[in-house]
Structures are given as structure tokens and as C-alpha cells.
C-alpha positions as CSV (number, residue, x, y, z in Angstrom):
1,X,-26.8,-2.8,34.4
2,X,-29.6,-2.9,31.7
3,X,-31.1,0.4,33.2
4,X,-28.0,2.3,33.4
5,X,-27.4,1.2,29.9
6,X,-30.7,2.6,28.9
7,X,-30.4,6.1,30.8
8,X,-27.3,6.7,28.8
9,X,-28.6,5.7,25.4
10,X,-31.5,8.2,26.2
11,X,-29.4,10.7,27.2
12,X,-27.8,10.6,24.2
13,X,-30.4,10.8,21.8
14,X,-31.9,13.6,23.5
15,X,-28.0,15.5,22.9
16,X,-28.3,14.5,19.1
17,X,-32.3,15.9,18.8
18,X,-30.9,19.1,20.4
19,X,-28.1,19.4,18.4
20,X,-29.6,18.5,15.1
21,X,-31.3,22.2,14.7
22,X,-28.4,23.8,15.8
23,X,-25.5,25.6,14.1
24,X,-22.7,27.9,15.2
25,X,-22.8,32.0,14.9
26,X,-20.8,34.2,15.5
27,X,-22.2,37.8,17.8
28,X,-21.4,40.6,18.9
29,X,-23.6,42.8,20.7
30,X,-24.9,45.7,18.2
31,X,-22.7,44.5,15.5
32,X,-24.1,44.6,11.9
33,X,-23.4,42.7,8.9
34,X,-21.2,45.0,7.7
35,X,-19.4,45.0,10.8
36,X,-19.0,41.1,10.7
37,X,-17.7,41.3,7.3
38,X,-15.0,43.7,7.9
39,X,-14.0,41.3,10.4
40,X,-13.8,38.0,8.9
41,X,-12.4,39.7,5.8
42,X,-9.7,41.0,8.4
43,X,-9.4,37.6,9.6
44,X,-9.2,35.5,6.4
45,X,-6.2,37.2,5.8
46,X,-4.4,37.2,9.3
47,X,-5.1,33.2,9.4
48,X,-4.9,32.3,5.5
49,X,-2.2,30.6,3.6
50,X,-2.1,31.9,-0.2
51,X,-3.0,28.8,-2.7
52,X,-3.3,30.1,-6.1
53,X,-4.6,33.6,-7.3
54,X,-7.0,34.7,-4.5
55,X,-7.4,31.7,-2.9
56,X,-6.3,30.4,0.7
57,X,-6.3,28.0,3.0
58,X,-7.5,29.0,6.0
59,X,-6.1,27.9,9.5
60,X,-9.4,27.6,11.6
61,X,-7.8,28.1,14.8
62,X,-5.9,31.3,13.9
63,X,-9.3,32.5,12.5
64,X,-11.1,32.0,15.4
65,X,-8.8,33.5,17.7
66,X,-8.6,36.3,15.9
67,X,-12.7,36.9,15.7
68,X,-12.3,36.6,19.7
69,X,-9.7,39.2,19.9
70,X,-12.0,41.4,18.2
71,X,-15.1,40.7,20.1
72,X,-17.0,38.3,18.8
73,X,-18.2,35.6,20.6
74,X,-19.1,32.0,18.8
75,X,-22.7,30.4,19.7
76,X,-25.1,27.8,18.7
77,X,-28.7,29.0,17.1
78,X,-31.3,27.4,15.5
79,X,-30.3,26.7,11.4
80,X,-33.4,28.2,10.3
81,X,-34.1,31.2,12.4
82,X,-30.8,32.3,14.0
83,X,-31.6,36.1,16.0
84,X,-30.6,39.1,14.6
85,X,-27.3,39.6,14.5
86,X,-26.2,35.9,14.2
87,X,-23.4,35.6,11.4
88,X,-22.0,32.3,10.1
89,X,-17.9,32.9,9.6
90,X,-15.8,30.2,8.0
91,X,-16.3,26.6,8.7
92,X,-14.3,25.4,6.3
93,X,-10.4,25.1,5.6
94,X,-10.4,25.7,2.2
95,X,-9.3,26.8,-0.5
96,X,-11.9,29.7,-0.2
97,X,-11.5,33.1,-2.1
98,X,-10.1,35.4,0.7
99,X,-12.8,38.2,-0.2
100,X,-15.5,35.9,0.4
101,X,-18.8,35.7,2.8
102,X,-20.2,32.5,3.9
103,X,-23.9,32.4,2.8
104,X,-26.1,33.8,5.7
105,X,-29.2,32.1,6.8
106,X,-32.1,34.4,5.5
């Protein structure tokens, strides 16, 4: 009972250490960052609920979908070097300014 016990608590801390460095992307093969942001631009509006004067709040799921339906495919990356190509989108509800870019790792 102890052992079993044991295996699971280190197989659990070897899923946090692997997740710690990790963050989600969004790609799409050849896509640039002008091509992302015309996209989540696009999407912020499809899945975002006016607030006050250029705000919304956004409806992750609706925003997500929508990213999909145009090709993009969410994965996880390392938070300091993420490949080329690797775009954060919108990870957050809100209220955001519709026009807005989440900051990109550099």
C-alpha cells in the first residue's frame, strides 16, 4: 500500500516539474505574426461581449473554437524559448481592449 502510495506521489511531481516550464501557443504551420494577429483580432470580436467603450469580455470557448476553425492548432512550449512561430492568444476573460495582442515571449 505504502509503495503504491509512493509511485503515485512520484508520478505526480514529475507532471508538475514538466508542466512548470510550460505554457500554451497557439501554431500554424508558416503563419507569421501578422497572420496570428489578424486572427485573434478576428476572433475577439466573433467571441466578445461589449463592456464599456472598446472593451469586452471574452468567451474563451467561442474564441478558441474559432482560432481552430481557422487553423490554428493550441500547444504547450517552453515559457522562455517557445519555436518560432509560437503565439500566445487570450488567456483571459476579461475585460480586455478588443484591438489588443497578448505580450509575446521575446
Amino acid at each position: 500500500m505504502m509503495r503504491k502510495w509512493a509511485m503515485g506521489m512520484l508520478g505526480l511531481g514529475m507532471i508538475s516539474v514538466t508542466l512548470a516550464g510550460c505554457t500554451l501557443y497557439w501554431h500554424k504551420p508558416g503563419a507569421d505574426m501578422a497572420t496570428f494577429t489578424a486572427a485573434h483580432q478576428e476572433c475577439m470580436k466573433v467571441s466578445g461581449t461589449p463592456v464599456s467603450e472598446g472593451q469586452i469580455h471574452v468567451n474563451l470557448d467561442i474564441y478558441r473554437t474559432c482560432l481552430r476553425a481557422r487553423g490554428w492548432q493550441r500547444e504547450s512550449a517552453s515559457t522562455t524559448q517557445p519555436p518560432a512561430g509560437y503565439f500566445r492568444g487570450q488567456e483571459n476573460e476579461g475585460p480586455v481592449t478588443v484591438t489588443s495582442v497578448p505580450s509575446q515571449p521575446r
